[in-house]
C-alpha positions in Angstrom: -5.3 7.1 -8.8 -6.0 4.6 -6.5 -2.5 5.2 -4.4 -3.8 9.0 -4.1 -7.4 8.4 -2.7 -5.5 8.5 1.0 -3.1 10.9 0.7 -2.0 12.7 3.7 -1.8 16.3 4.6 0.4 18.7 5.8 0.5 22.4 6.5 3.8 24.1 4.7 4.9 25.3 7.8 5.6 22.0 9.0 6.7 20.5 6.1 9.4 23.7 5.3 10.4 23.5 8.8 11.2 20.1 8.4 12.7 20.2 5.2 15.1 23.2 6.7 16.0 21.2 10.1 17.4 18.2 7.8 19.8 20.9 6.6 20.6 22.3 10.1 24.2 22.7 10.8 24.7 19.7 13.3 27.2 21.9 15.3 24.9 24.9 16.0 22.0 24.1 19.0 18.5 25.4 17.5 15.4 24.2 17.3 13.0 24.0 14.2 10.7 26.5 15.1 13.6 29.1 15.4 15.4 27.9 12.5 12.3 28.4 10.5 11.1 31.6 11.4 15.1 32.9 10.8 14.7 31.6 7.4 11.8 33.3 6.9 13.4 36.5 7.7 16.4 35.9 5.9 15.1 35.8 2.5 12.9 38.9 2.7 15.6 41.2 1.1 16.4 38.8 -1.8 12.1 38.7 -2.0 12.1 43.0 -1.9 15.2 42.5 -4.7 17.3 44.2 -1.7 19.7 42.3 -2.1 23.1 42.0 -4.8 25.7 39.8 -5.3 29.1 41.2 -6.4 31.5 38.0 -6.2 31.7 35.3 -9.0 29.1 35.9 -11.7 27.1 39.4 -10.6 23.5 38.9 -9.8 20.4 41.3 -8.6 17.6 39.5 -6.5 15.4 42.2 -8.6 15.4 39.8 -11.5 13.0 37.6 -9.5 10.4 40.1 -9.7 11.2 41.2 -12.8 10.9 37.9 -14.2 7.3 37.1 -12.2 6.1 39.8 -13.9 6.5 38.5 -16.7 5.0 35.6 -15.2 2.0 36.8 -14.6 0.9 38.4 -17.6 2.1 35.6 -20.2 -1.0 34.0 -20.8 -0.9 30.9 -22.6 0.7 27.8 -19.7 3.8 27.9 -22.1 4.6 30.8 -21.8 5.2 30.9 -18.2 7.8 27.9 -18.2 10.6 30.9 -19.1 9.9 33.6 -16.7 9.1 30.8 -13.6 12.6 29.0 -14.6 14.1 32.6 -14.5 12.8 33.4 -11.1 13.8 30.1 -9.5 16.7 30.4 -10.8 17.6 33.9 -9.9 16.3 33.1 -6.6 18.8 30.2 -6.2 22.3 32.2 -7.3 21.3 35.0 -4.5 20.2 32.0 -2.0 23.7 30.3 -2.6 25.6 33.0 -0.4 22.9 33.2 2.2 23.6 31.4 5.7 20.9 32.0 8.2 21.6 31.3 11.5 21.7 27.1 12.3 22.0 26.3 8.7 24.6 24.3 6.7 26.2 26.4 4.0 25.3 25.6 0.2 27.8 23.7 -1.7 30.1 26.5 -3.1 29.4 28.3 -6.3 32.1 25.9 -8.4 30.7 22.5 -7.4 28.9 21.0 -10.0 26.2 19.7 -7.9 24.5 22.6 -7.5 20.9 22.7 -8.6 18.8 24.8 -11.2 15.2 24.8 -12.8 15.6 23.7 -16.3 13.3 23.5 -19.0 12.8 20.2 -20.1 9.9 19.4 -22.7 11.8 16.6 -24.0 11.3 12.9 -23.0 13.4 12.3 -20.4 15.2 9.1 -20.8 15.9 5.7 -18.5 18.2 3.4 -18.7 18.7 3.8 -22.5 14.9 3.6 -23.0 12.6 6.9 -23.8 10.2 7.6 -21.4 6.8 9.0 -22.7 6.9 11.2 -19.7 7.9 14.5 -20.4 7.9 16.9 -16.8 8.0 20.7 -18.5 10.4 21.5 -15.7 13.2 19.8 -14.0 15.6 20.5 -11.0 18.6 18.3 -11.8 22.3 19.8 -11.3 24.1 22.0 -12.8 26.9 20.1 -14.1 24.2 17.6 -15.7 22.2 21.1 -17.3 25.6 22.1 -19.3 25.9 18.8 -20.7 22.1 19.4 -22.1 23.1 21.7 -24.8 25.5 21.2 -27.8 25.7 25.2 -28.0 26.7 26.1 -24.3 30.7 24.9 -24.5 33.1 26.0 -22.4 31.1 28.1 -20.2 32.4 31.5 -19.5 29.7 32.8 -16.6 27.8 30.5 -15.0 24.6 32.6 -14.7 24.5 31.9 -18.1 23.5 28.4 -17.6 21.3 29.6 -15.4 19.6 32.5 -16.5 19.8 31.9 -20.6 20.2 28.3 -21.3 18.2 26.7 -18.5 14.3 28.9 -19.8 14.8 26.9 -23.2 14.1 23.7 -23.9 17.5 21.2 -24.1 19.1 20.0 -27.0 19.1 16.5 -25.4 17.0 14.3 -23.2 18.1 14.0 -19.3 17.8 11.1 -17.5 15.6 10.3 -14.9 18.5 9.0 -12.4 19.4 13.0 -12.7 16.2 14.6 -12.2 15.6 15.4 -8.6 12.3 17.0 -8.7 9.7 17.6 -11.7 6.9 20.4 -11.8 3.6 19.9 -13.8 1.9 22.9 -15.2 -1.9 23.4 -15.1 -3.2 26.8 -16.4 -5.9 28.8 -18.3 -4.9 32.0 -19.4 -6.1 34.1 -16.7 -4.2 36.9 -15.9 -2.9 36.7 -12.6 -2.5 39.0 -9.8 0.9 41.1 -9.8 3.4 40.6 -6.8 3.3 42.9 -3.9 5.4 46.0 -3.6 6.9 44.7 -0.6 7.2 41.0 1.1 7.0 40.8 4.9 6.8 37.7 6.9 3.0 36.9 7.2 1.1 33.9 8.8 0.4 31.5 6.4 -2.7 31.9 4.3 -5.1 28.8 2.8 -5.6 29.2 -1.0 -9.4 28.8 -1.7 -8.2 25.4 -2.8 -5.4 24.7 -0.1 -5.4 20.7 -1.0 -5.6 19.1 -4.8 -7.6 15.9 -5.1 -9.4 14.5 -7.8 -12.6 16.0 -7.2 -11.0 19.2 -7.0 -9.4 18.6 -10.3 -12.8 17.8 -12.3 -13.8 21.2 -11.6 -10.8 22.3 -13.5 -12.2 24.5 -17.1 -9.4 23.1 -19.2 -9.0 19.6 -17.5 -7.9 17.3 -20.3 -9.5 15.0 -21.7 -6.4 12.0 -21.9 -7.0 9.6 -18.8 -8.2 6.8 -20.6 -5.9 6.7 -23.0 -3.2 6.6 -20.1 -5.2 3.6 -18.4 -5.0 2.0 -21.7 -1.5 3.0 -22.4 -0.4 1.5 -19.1 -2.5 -1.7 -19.4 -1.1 -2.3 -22.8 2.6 -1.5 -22.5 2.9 -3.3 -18.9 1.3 -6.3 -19.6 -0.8 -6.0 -16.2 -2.3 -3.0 -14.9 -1.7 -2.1 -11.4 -5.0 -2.7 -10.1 -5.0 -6.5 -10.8 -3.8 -6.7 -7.2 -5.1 -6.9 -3.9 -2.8 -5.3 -0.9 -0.5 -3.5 -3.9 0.9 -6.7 -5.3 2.9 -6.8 -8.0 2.2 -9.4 -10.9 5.8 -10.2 -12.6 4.3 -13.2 -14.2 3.9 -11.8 -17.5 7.6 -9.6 -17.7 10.3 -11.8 -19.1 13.5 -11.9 -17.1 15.8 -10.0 -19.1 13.6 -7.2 -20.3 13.0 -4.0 -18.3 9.3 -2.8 -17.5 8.2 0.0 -19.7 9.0 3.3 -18.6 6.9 5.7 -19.3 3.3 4.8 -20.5 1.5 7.9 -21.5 1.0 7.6 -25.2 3.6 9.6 -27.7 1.1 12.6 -28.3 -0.7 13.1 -25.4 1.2 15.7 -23.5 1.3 18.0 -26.7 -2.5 17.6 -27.2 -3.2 18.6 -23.5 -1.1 21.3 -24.0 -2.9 22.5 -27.0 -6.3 22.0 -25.2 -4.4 24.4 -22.7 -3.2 27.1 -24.5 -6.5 27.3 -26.9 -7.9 30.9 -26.8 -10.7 31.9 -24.9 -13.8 33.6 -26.7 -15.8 35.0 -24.1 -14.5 37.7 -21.5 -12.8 37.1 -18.1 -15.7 36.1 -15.9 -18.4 35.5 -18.3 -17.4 32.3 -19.5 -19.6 29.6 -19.2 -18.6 26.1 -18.1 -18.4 23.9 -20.8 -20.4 20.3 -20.0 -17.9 17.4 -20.3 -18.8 14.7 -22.1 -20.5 12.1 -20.7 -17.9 9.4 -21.1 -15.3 11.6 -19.7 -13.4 10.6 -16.5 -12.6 11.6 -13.7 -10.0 15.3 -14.4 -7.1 14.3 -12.3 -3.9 14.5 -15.1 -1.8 16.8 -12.9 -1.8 14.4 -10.4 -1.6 11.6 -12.5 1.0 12.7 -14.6 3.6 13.9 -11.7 2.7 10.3 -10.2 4.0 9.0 -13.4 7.6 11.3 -13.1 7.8 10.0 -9.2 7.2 6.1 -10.7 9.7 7.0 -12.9 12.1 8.6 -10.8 11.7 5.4 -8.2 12.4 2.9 -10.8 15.9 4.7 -12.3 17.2 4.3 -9.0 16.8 1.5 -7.0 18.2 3.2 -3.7 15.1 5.9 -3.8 13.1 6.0 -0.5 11.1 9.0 -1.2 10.3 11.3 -4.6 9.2 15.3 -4.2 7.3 16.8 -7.0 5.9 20.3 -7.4 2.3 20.9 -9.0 1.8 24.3 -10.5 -2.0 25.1 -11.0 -2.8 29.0 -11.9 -6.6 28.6 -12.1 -8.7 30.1 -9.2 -8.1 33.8 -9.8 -6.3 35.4 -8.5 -4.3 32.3 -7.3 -1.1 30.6 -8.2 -0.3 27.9 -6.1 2.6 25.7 -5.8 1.9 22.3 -4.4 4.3 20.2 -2.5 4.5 16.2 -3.2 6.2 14.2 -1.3 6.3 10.4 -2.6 7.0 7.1 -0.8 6.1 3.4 -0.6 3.7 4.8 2.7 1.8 7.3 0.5 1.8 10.8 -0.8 2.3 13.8 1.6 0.5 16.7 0.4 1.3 20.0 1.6 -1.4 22.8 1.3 -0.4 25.3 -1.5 1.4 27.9 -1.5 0.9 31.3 -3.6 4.8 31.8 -4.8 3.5 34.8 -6.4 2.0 36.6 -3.5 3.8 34.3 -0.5 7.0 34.2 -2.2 9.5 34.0 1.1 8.2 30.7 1.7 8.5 29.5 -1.6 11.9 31.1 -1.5 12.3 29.2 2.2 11.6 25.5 0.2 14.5 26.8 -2.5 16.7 27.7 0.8 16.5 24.2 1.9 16.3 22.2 -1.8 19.5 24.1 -2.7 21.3 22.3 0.3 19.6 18.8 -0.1 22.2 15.6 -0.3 21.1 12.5 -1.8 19.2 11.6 1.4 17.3 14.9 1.2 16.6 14.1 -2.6 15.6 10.4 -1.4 18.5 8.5 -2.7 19.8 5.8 0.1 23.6 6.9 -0.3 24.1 3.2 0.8 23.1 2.4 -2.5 26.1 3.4 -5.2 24.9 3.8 -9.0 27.9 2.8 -11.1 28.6 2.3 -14.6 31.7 1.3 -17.1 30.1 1.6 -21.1 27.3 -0.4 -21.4 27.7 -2.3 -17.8 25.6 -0.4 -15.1 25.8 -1.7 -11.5 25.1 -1.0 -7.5 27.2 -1.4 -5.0 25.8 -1.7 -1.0 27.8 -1.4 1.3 26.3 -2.7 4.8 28.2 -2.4 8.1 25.7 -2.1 10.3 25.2 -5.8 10.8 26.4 -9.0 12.4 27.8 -10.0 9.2 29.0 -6.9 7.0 28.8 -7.5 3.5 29.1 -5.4 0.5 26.6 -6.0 -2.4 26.9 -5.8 -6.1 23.6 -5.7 -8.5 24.3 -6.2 -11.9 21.6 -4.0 -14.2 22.7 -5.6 -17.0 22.3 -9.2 -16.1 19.1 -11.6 -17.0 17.1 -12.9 -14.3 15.7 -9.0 -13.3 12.2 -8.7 -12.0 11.5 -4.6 -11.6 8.8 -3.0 -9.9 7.4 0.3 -11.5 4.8 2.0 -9.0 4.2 3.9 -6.1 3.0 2.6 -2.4 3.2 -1.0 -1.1 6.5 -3.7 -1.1 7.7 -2.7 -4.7 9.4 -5.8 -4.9 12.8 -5.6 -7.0 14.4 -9.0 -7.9 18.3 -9.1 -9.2 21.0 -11.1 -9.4 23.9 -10.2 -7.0 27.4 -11.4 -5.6 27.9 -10.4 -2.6 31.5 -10.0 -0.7 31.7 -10.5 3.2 33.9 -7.8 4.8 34.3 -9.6 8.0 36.4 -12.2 8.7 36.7 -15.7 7.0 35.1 -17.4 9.3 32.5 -15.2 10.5 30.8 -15.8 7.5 26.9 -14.7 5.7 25.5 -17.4 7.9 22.0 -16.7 9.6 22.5 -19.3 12.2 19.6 -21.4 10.7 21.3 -24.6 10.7 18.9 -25.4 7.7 21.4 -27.5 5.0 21.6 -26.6 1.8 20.3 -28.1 -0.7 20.2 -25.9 -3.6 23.6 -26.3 -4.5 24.1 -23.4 -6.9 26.7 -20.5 -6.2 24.3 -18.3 -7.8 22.6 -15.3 -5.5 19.8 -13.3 -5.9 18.5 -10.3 -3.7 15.0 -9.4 -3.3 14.3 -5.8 -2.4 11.4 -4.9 -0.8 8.9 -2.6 1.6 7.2 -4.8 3.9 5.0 -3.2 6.4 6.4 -2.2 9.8 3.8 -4.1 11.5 4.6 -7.4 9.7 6.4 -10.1 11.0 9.6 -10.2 9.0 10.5 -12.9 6.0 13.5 -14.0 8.0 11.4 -14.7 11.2 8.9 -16.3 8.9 11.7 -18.6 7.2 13.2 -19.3 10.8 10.0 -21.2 11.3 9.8 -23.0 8.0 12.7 -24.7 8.8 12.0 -25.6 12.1 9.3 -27.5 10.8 11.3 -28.7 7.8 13.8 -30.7 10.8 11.1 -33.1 10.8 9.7 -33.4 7.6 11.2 -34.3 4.4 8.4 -32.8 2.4 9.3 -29.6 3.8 13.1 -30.2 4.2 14.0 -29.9 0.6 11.1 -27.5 -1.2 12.0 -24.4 0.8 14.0 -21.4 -0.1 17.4 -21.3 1.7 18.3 -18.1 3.1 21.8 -16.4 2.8 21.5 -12.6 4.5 19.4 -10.7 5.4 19.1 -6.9 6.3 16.4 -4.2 7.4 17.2 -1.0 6.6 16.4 0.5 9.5 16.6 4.7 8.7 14.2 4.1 5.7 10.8 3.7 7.5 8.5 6.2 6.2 6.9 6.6 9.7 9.8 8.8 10.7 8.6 12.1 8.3 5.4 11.8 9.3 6.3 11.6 13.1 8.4 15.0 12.7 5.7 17.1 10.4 2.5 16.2 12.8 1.0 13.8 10.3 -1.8 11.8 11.6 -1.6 8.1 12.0 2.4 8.2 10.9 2.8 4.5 11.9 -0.4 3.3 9.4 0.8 1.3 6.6 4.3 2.5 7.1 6.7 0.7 5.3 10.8 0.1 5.4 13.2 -1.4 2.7 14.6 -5.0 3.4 16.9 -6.8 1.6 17.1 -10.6 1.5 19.7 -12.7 -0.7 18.5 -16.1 -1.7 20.1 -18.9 -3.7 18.9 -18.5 -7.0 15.7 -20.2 -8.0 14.3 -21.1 -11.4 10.8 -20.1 -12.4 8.2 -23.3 -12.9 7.3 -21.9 -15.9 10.0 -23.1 -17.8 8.8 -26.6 -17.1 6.5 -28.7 -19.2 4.4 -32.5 -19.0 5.0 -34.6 -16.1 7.8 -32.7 -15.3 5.9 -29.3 -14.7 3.4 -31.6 -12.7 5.7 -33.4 -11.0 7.3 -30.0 -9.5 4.1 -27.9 -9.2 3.5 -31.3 -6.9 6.1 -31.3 -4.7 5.3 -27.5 -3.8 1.8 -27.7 -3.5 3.0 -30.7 -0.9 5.3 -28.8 1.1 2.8 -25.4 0.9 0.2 -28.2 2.9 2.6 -29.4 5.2 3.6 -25.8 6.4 0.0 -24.9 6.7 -0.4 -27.5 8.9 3.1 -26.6 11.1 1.3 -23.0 11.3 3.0 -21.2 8.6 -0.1 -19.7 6.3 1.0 -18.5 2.9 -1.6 -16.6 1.6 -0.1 -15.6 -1.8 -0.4 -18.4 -4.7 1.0 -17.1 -7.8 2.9 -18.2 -10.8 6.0 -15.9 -9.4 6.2 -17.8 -6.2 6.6 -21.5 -7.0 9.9 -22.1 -8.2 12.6 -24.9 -8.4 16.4 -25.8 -8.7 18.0 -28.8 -9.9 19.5 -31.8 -8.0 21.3 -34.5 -10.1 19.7 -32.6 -13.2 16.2 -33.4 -11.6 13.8 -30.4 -10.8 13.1 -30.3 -7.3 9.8 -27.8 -6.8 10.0 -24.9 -4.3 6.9 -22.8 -2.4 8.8 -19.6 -2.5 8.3 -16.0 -1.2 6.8 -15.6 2.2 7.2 -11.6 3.1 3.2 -12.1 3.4 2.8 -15.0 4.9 1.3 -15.4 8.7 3.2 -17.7 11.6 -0.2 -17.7 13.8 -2.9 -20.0 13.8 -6.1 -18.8 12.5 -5.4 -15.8 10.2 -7.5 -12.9 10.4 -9.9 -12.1 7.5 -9.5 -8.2 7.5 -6.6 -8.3 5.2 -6.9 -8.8 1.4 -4.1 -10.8 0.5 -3.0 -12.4 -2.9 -2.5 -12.1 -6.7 -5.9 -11.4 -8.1 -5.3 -13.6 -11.5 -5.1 -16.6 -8.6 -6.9 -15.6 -5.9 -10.0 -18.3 -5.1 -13.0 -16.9 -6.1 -14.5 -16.6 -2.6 -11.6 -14.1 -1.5 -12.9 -12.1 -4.4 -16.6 -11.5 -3.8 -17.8 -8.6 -2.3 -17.9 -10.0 1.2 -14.0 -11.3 0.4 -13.3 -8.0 -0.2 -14.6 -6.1 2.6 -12.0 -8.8 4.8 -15.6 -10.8 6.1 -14.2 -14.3 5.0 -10.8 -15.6 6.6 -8.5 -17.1 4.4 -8.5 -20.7 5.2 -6.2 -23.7 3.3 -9.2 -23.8 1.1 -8.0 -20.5 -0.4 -5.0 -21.2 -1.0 -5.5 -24.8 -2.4 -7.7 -23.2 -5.0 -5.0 -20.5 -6.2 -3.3 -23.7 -6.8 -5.3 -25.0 -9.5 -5.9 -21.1 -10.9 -2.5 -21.7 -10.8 -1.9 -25.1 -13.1 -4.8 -23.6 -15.1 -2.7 -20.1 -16.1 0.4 -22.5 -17.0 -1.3 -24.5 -19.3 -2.9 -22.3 -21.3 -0.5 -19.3 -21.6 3.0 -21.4 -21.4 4.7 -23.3 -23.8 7.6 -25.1 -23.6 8.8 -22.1 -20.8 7.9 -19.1 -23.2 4.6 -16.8 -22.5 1.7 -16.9 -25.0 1.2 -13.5 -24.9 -1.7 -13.4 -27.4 -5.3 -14.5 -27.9 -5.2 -16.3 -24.9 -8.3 -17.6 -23.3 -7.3 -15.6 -20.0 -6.1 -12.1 -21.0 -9.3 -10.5 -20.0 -8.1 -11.7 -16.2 -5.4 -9.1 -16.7 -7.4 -6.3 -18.1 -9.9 -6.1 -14.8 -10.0 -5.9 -11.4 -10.6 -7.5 -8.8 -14.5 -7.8 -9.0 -14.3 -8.1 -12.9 -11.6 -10.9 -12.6 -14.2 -12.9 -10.2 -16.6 -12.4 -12.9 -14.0 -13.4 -15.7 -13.0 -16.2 -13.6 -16.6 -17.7 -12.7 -18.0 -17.6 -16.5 -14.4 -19.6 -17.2 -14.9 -21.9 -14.5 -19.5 -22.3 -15.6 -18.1 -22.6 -19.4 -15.4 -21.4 -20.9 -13.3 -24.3 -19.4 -15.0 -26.6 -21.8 -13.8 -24.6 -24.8 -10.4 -24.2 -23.9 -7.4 -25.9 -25.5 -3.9 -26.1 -23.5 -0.5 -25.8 -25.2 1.1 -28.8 -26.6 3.6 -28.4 -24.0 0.7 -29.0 -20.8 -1.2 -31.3 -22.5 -0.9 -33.5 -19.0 -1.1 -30.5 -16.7 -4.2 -29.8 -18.4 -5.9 -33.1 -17.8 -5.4 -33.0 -14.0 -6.8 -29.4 -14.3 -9.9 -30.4 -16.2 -10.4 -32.9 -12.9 -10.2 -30.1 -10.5 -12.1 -27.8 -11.9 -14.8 -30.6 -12.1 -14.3 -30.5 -8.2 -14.1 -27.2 -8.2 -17.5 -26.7 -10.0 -19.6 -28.9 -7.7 -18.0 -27.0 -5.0 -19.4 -23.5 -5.9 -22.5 -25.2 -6.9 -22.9 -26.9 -3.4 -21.3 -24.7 -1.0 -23.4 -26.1 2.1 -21.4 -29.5 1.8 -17.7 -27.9 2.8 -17.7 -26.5 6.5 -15.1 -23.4 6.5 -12.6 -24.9 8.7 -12.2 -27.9 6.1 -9.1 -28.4 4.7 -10.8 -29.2 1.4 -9.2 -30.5 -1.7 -6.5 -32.1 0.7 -8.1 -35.7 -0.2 -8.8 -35.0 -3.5 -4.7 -33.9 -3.9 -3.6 -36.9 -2.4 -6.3 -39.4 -4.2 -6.4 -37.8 -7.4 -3.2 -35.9 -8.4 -0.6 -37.9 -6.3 -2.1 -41.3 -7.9 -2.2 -40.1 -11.0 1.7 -39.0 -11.2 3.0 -42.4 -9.0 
């Protein structure tokens, strides 16, 4: 919900047009206003069912209007799945032979990658897991809709598939690697207006609600009544809810290593009660139904949205190569409308495009079908640098990068331990994975950045962390060129960094470029593109415990102070980011992960930057919030000791306490109710609480700091802002204590 608050918007006319010039034949000059408006014209005799195929499997473009008849009388939502899946796909087999002038031809009739509307209704699986997402309709491909059935064998006529097999539900559950796009249903049982007796090409006309948001949605009659129960859902089956992060953070503190992040989180029943709440008959006649008053405790009406953000989370975590997600939102509510809506997905935001009435505007909706039908994988939003593999229970990537300095080609186990996913929409989506990677230069032009830093971590052992950083960021590699400049000249630094193998920036993936073509405001705010970065592998301080765990946590909170001072400003304390390796079996503590860290003096205070479970209570007031207060060391320090606080009390012996801990309410609010969580703690509940046998130590140098800590808050005229406080207290208090 919170992703959606600034989505941008779009006119279809821009966003077909661009859609259609992605499929433009790259040997025929045109431009996209001409290729449009040819489209346009080119499906009006499929629209006026003028139009009949006699090769391969005979089909009329009559049966589309037959079948949106249909359509529009079937009154309960359900009912409408069939004849919509029969139009679309009636629609498709007559677009397939169709080549207006400057665009590519579809695949032909006998590759199996052609797409088709299927009924799903089932819960679409991921990566051997069930999903409690279940879209009503899919687009996925045809070879992957004959496999859905145990009854369709060998397959005599394709339109079969289709037109009979595709409007029923599947025997068994897709996948979400092979769904392409999924379409939510919202309806009442209005009757709807019948199609026109004949379809010209008309300027585009605004429904009375050309734009869905969530204020919209509350006006909805039937709206369900579910959304908490998703919130919960989500909260409960992820561990952390997303909203326990400033600046769309991810918190992979609590998500053990080898374990996958739930997929799906909308409970088991829900869909079939909305559904029910749908389809209920109506007492009263057509217009002289009175409003029913929601209940008071009722939420905000936004589960269309919600729930096709849920299928585009879904449909980014199955494949780690997706840079965008497109949805369709069907809402038949506002008589006499039927609009189709038009999401498009990615780590920038949602595109919205204004809806479109298939029923009475149906060339354009037959104009988005012209161009789906002759999507690739880059179209669909799948890098096709990124190769999904699989031999029986092994799955895997390959990357092959060429356009770099060093070409290498990358392989990411999915099966391996040591995974950190991401499940979400906008922001970095950081994914974490093992890898091996294969240079595909010569020997001696090896993976070397030209650092010069030496290494240290002696492992052979890679990781890659993929990511979205912000276009206007400096990059992580920059950022790391810096650290160990200053790490030449100090051993502090020298040994407790991260050591850099490759590094690569994706350069077509910036989510500026779509808005730049479809006249979206403000394309280059917030935009985003995918990085890749392999590091040595690093161990998480968590596993540690006693003086050892101190002893490390030390050494990184040295070297985090030290490269404050050389000008390199963290800004993100969390129990993901400090790390270590081993040297002669000893731990040796690392500050790790700087994609938001600052190389200037003086950061500014407009942007709010952490992990909110460890974020220093100033940064979340209200005035922290608002970006009044720039973070300083002080900050930072303090995320520290949240820091050596959250490891004592939910870690033992490297494994999470994962229940009646005194801080699982941090993870349950945000980030005003985690201030509040975190000042009682700090005023009492620190008094009460009892550390794990395995931070008994840790604990004790906590209970110090927070003593600090306390007179702090209490006496925040002593400490000017430009103070590097604690610094003295580190060095006379936990330094002395461990020599």
């Amino acid at each position: 919900m919170r992703d959606e608050k600034e989505y941008q918007e779009c006119s279809p006319d821009d966003l077909l047009a661009e859609f259609l010039y992605d499929c433009k034949d790259p040997k025929v000059p045109i431009d996209k206003a001409s290729l449009y408006g040819g489209c346009l014209k080119a499906v009006l005799p499929i629209c006026n069912g003028e139009y009949s195929r006699k090769t391969v499997d005979p089909v009329e473009s009559s049966g589309i209007r037959a079948a949106l008849d249909i359509y529009v009388k079937s009154q309960p939502r359900t009912g409408r799945y069939a004849p919509f899946v029969e139009a679309a796909n009636c629609a498709l087999q007559c677009l397939g032979d169709l080549v207006p002038h400057g665009l590519m031809r579809a695949a032909d009739w006998n590759d199996h990658s052609n797409i088709l509307f299927y009924r799903s209704e089932l819960k679409v699986k991921h990566q051997g897991c069930v999903s409690g997402c279940k879209p009503a309709v899919v687009i996925t491909s045809w070879a992957t809709a004959v496999n859905a059935r145990e009854d369709v064998g060998p397959v005599g006529k394709k339109s079969d598939v289709y037109m009979t097999y595709a409007s029923k539900p599947p025997d068994k559950a897709f996948e979400w690697e092979d769904v392409r796009c999924a379409v939510e249903f919202k309806a009442t049982k209005r009757t709807l207006d019948r199609a026109p007796t004949r379809y010209e090409v008309k300027d585009y006309a605004k429904p009375s609600n050309p734009f869905l948001s969530v204020s919209v949605l509350k006006e909805l009659e039937y709206a369900d009544l579910e959304l908490t129960s998703v919130v919960e859902a989500s909260s409960s089956a992820a561990g952390t809810p997303s909203n326990t992060h400033v600046d769309s953070r991810e918190d992979k503190a609590e998500t053990p290593a080898n374990d996958l992040p739930p997929s799906g989180l909308v409970s088991r029943n829900q869909s079939d009660r909305k559904r029910a709440a749908e389809d209920a008959p109506l007492n009263q006649p057509e217009g002289k139904r009175a409003k029913p008053s929601p209940p008071a405790s009722q939420p905000d009406q936004s589960f269309a949205i919600i729930q096709s953000d849920m299928y585009a989370a879904e449909m980014f975590a199955a494949h780690l190569g997706t840079h965008h997600a497109i949805n369709l939102i069907i809402i038949s509510y506002w008589h006499p409308d039927d609009i189709v809506y038009v999401w498009r997905y990615d780590r920038q935001g949602t595109i919205q495009c204004s809806g479109i009435n298939f029923v009475q505007d149906l060339p354009r909706f037959l104009v988005l079908l012209l161009a789906m039908q002759r999507f690739g994988d880059n179209q669909w939003g799948r890098n096709e640098q990124f190769k999904a593999k699989k031999s029986g229970d092994e799955r895997w990537y390959t990357i092959r990068v060429d356009d770099h300095p060093n070409p290498v080609e990358l392989r990411l186990p999915l099966s391996a331990r040591g995974r950190a996913f991401h499940s979400g929409l906008k922001g970095r989506a950081t994914n974490v994975l093992p890898v091996t990677l294969r240079p595909l230069s010569k020997p001696h032009e090896n993976t070397s950045q030209g650092t010069d830093y030496p290494q240290h971590n002696m492992t052979e052992e890679l990781v890659i962390k993929l990511f979205w950083p912000g276009d206007g960021r400096e990059s992580e590699e920059n950022i790391l060129k810096k650290v160990y400049e200053i790490a030449k000249d100090d051993p502090e630094v020298d040994e407790h960094a991260p050591e850099l193998v490759w590094a690569h920036r994706f350069t077509s993936t910036s989510t500026a470029a779509i808005r730049l073509t479809s006249k979206i405001a403000n394309p280059y705010k917030d935009a985003h593109t995918l990085c890749g970065i392999v590091f040595r592998r690093l161990l998480p301080i968590t596993d540690l415990s006693e003086e050892v765990f101190l002893r490390t946590w030390w050494q990184a909170a040295q070297c985090h102070h030290k490269l404050w001072k050389g000008g390199v400003h963290h800004r993100d304390i969390s129990v993901n980011n400090l790390k270590y390796y081993l040297d002669d079996n000893q731990p040796v503590g690392v500050i790790n992960d700087f994609d938001l860290a600052l190389t200037k003096q003086g950061p500014t205070g407009t942007e709010r930057i952490g992990t909110v479970p460890f974020m220093a209570l100033e940064l979340l007031s209200k005035s922290g919030r608002d970006g009044h207060i720039t973070q300083i060391y002080q900050h930072d320090a303090e995320a520290l000791l949240w820091l050596l606080v959250w490891v004592s009390l939910r870690y033992d012996k490297g494994t999470p306490i994962r229940r009646n801990t005194p801080l699982d309410d941090w993870l349950k609010v945000d980030a005003t109710g985690c201030r509040k969580e975190k000042s009682d703690w700090l005023t009492g509940g620190r008094h009460l609480a009892t550390p794990s046998p395995s931070h008994v130590v840790s604990w004790k140098v906590a209970r110090l700091a927070f003593d600090t800590l306390y007179l702090h808050y209490g006496r925040p005229c002593v400490v000017k802002p430009d103070d590097l406080v604690f610094t003295g207290w580190f060095q006379e208090n936990v330094g002395q204590y461990l020599d």
